[in-house]
VMD Tcl script that draws the C-alpha trace (Angstrom):
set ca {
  {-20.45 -0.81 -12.42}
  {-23.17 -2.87 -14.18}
  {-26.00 -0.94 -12.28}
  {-24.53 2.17 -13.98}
  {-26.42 0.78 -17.03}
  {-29.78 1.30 -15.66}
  {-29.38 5.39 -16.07}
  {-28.31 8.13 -18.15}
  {-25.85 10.44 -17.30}
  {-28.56 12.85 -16.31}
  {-29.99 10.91 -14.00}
  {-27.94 8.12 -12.56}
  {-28.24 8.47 -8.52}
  {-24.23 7.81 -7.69}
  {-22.19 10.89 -6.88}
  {-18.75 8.92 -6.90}
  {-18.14 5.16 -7.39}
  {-15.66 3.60 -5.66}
  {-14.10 0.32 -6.68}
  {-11.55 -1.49 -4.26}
  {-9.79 -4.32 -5.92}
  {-12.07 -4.58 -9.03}
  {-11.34 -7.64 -10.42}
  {-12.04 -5.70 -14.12}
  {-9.31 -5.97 -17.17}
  {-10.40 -5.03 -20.56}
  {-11.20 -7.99 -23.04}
  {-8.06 -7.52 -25.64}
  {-5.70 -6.87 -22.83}
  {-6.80 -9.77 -21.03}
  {-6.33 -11.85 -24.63}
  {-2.80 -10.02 -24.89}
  {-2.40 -12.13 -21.50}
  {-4.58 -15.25 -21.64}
  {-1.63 -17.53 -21.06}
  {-1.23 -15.90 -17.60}
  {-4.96 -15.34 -16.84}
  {-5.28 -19.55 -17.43}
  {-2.46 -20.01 -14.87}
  {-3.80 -17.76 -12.09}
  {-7.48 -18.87 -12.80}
  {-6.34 -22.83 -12.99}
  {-4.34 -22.20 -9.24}
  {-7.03 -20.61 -7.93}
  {-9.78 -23.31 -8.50}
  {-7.32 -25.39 -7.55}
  {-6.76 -24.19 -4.96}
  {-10.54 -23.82 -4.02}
  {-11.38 -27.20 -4.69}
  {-8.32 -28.28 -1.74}
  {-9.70 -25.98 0.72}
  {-11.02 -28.03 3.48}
  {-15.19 -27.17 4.26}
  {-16.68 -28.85 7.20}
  {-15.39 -28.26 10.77}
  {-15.81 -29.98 13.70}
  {-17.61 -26.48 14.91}
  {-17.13 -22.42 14.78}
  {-13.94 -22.80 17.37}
  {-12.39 -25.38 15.45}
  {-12.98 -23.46 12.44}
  {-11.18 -20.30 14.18}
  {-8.12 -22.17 15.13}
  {-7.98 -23.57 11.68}
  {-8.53 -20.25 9.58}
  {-5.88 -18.29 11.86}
  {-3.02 -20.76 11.25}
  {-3.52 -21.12 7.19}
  {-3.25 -18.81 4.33}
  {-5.02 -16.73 3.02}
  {-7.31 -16.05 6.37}
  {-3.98 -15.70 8.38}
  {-3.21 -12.81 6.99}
  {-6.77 -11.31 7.40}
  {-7.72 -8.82 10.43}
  {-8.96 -10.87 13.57}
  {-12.12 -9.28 13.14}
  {-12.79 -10.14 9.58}
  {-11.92 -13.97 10.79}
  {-14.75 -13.69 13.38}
  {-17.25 -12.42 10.88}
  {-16.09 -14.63 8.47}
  {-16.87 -17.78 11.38}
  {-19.95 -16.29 12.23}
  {-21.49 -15.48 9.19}
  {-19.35 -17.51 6.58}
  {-20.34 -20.56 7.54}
  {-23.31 -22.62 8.39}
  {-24.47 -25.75 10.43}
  {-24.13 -29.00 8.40}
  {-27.22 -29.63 10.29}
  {-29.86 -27.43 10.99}
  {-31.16 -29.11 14.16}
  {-27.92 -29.30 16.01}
  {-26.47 -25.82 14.92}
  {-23.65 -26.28 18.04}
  {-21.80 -29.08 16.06}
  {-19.97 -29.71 12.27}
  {-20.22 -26.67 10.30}
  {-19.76 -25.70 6.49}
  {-19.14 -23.21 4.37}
  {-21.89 -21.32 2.93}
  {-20.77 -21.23 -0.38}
  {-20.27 -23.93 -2.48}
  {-16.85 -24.68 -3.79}
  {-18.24 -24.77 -7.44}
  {-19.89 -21.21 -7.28}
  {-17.26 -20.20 -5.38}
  {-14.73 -21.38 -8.43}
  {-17.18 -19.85 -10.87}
  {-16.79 -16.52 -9.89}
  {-13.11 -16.63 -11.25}
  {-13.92 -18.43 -14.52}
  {-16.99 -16.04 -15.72}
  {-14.53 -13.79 -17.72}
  {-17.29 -11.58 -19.70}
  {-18.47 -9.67 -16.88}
  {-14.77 -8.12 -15.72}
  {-14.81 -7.32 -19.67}
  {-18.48 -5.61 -19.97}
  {-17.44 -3.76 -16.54}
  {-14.20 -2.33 -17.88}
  {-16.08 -0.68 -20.60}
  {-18.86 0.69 -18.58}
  {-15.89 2.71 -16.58}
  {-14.94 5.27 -20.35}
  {-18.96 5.19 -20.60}
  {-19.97 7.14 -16.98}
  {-16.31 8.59 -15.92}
  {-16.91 11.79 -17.37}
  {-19.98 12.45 -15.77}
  {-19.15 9.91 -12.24}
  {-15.72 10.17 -10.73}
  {-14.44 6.44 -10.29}
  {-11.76 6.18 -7.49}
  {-10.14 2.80 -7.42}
  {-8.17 1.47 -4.52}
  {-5.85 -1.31 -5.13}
  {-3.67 -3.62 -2.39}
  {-0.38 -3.00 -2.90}
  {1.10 -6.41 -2.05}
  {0.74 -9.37 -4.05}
  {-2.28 -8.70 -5.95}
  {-3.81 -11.31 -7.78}
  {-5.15 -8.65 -10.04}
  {-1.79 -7.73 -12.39}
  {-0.88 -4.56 -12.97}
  {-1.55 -4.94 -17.31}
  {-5.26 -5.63 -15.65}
  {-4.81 -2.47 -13.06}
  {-3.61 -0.26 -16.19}
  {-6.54 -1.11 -18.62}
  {-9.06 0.79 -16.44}
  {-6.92 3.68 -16.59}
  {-6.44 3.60 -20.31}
  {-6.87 7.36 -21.53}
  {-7.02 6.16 -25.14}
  {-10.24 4.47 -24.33}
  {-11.77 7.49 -22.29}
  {-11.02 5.61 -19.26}
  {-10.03 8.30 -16.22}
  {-10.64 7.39 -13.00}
  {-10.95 10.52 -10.54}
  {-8.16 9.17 -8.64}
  {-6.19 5.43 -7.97}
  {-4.59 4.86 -4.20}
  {-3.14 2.01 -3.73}
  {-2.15 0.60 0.07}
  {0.87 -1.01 0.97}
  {-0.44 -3.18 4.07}
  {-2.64 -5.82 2.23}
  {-3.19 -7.04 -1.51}
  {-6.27 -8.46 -3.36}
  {-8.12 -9.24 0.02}
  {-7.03 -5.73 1.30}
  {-10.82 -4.91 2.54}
  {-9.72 -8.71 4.70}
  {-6.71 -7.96 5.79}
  {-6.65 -3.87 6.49}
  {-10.28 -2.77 6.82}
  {-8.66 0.09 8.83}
  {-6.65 1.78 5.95}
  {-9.32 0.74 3.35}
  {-12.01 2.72 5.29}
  {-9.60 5.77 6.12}
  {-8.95 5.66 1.98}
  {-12.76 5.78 1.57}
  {-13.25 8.73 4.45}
  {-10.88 10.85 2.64}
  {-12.14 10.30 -0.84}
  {-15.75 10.91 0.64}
  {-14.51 14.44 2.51}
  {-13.43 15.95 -1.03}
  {-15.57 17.88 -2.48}
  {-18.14 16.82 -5.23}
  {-19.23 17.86 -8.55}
  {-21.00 21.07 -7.38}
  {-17.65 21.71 -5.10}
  {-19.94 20.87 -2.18}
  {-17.82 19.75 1.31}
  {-19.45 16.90 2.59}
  {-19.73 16.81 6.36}
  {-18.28 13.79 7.34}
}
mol new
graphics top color blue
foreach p $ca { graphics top sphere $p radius 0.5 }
foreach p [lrange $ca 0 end-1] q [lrange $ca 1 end] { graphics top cylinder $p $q radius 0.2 }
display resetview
């Protein structure tokens, strides 16, 4: 959404935008709610800063993702990506042994304590809708984004009118994780309708 700032209406390059699990809420609904946002946010650093980070390799970091939450519930391909590319060696000259995660646990943290951005993004979606259809996807189970947060980028008093919201049943906030199947059959079908000119795309 915040490249969407870089154009005018007239000549902004996106034909659609599609957001899957935007973790967006509008800045006086999310004060409405700040009570809950500070309980979510403080469990999930928590959380983050619990989460174990070196591994005795890539196998034992397999066998440890697929038996915990929330990678248990992922697809087993996303868990090989995530072993393959997540991580890294602890040592550079003996890339076969201890691994780590590539991400610190302190950026990783940061990215759900950095409110202003989900605010600034929200508002970009009443400033380009009319002129780029927004389709948002959510996961229908246990979302950590609440539906008050879901609602405010649908808010028709602020101009806010996404082309169209799906929402699927099988997975929740790590939906693209744990079904990349029905989040990419979601995306197929919102890329075969037709766009602004009524033009079929051939997919």
């Amino acid at each position: 959404m915040f490249s969407t700032k870089c154009y005018s209406s007239s000549t902004s390059p996106y034909e659609s935008i599609i957001l899957v699990e935007p973790p967006m809420i509008d800045r006086h609904v999310f004060q409405a709610n700040i009570k809950d946002r500070e309980r979510q946010t403080a469990m999930l650093t928590k959380a983050i800063a619990a989460q174990r980070s070196i591994w005795d390799n890539r196998k034992a970091a397999f066998e440890y993702f697929v038996k915990r939450a929330p990678w248990k519930t992922w697809d087993i391909r996303i868990v090989v990506i995530h072993v393959n590319h997540g991580l890294r060696p602890l040592d550079p000259e003996h890339p076969l042994d201890s691994v780590t995660t590539k991400c610190d646990k302190r950026h990783e943290s940061g990215g759900f304590i950095d409110f202003e951005p989900t605010f600034d993004a929200a508002e970009q979606i009443e400033k380009v809708c009319a002129t780029i259809p927004i389709h948002i996807i959510y996961g229908k189970k246990d979302s950590l984004v609440p539906q008050y947060s879901q609602d405010s980028l649908s808010d028709l008093s602020k101009a806010r009118k996404p082309a169209s919201v799906a929402r699927i049943s099988s997975g929740g906030h790590l939906v693209v994780q744990e079904d990349p199947d029905a989040v990419s059959a979601q995306i197929l079908n919102i890329l075969n309708r037709p766009n602004r000119d009524g033009v079929i795309p051939r997919l």
